[in-house]
C-alpha positions, 0 to 999 in steps of 0.5 A: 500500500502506498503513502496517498491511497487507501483500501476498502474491504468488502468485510470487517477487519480487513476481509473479502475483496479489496479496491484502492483508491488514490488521493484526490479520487472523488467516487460515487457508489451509489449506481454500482454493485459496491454501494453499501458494500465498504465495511473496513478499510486502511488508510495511508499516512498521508492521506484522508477520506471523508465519506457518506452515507448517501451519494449526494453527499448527505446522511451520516458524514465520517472522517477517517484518517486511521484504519478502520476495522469496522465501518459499518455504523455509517449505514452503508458507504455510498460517497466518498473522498480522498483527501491529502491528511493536512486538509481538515473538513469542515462541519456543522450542527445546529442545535436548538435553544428555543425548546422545540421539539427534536428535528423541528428545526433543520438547517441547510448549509451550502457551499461551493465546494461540497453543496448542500448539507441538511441538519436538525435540530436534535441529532448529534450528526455533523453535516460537512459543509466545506474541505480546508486545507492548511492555508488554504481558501477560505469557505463561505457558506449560506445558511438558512434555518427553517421550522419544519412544522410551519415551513417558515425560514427563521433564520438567514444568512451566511458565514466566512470559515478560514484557515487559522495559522496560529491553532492550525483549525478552522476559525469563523473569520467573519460573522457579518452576516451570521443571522443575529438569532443564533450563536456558534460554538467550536467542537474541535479543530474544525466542527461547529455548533450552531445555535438556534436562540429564538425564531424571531 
């Protein structure tokens, strides 16, 4: 195996058929007789995968930068990347300070780079919303925050994600234009809580 790839196992602990992939492959499976079928995989030190459950780039999100036994908790692997291991994901959730119900409320983040992320309030899911490498370009993202129940958008707005040398994480670089309704909060080196505190 080298450096910049990593192998997919068709079974736990490294069993069954293997496939690698390369740093910089981007790979759907979800029209192919793989989809679902990933359930380990060994990565190389220099690199990276982050990955999904659904093929849009949706449902549960993962990261691993180690090898991985057992992959199975994400519900069967259907989108992911590879990325170079300096490069940090960045990801959201939204959680909810009004006292709504579980998954009220859901917040769709986009981005050039990665599209759109769907979260709600109450689930401890991450959804990725842009992919920073160290220095790299800045990630600017539109938020808008909507009440399932009403259908009514409660929050709008946008965020500036940059590359923070002195932590060497992601930082909000400017909140301008962070709806005034809601706050953040840092989980990480590169995740994001956003919280909903009224819906006016």
């Amino acid at each position: 195996m080298h450096d910049n790839e990593v192998i997919f196992y068709t079974e736990p602990n490294y069993g069954g058929a293997s496939y690698n992939y390369k740093l910089g492959d981007d790979v759907d499976l979800g029209n192919t007789s793989l989809n679902d079928k990933f359930t380990s995989l060994r990565v190389g030190p220099k690199v990276k995968v982050v990955a999904w459950q659904h093929y849009n780039q949706t449902g549960t999100f993962r990261e691993w930068d180690v090898d991985q036994p057992d992959i199975t908790e994400i519900g069967g692997l259907t989108r992911f990347r590879v990325l170079d291991g300096g490069t940090l994901p960045v990801a959201v959730r939204l959680e909810d300070k009004t006292g709504g119900k579980p998954r009220q409320f859901s917040m769709k983040v986009e981005s050039r780079d990665v599209g759109t992320a769907l979260v709600y309030s109450g689930d401890r899911e991450f959804g990725l919303v842009g992919l920073m490498p160290e220095d790299g370009p800045p990630v600017t993202t539109a938020i808008h925050v909507r009440n399932e129940q009403s259908g009514v958008y409660v929050a709008t707005g946008s965020v500036y994600f940059a590359w923070d040398k002195k932590t060497k994480s992601v930082k909000i670089a400017d909140e301008t234009n962070f709806p005034t309704n809601m706050a953040h909060k840092r989980e990480g080196r590169n995740a994001f809580v956003c919280q909903l505190k009224s819906v006016d």
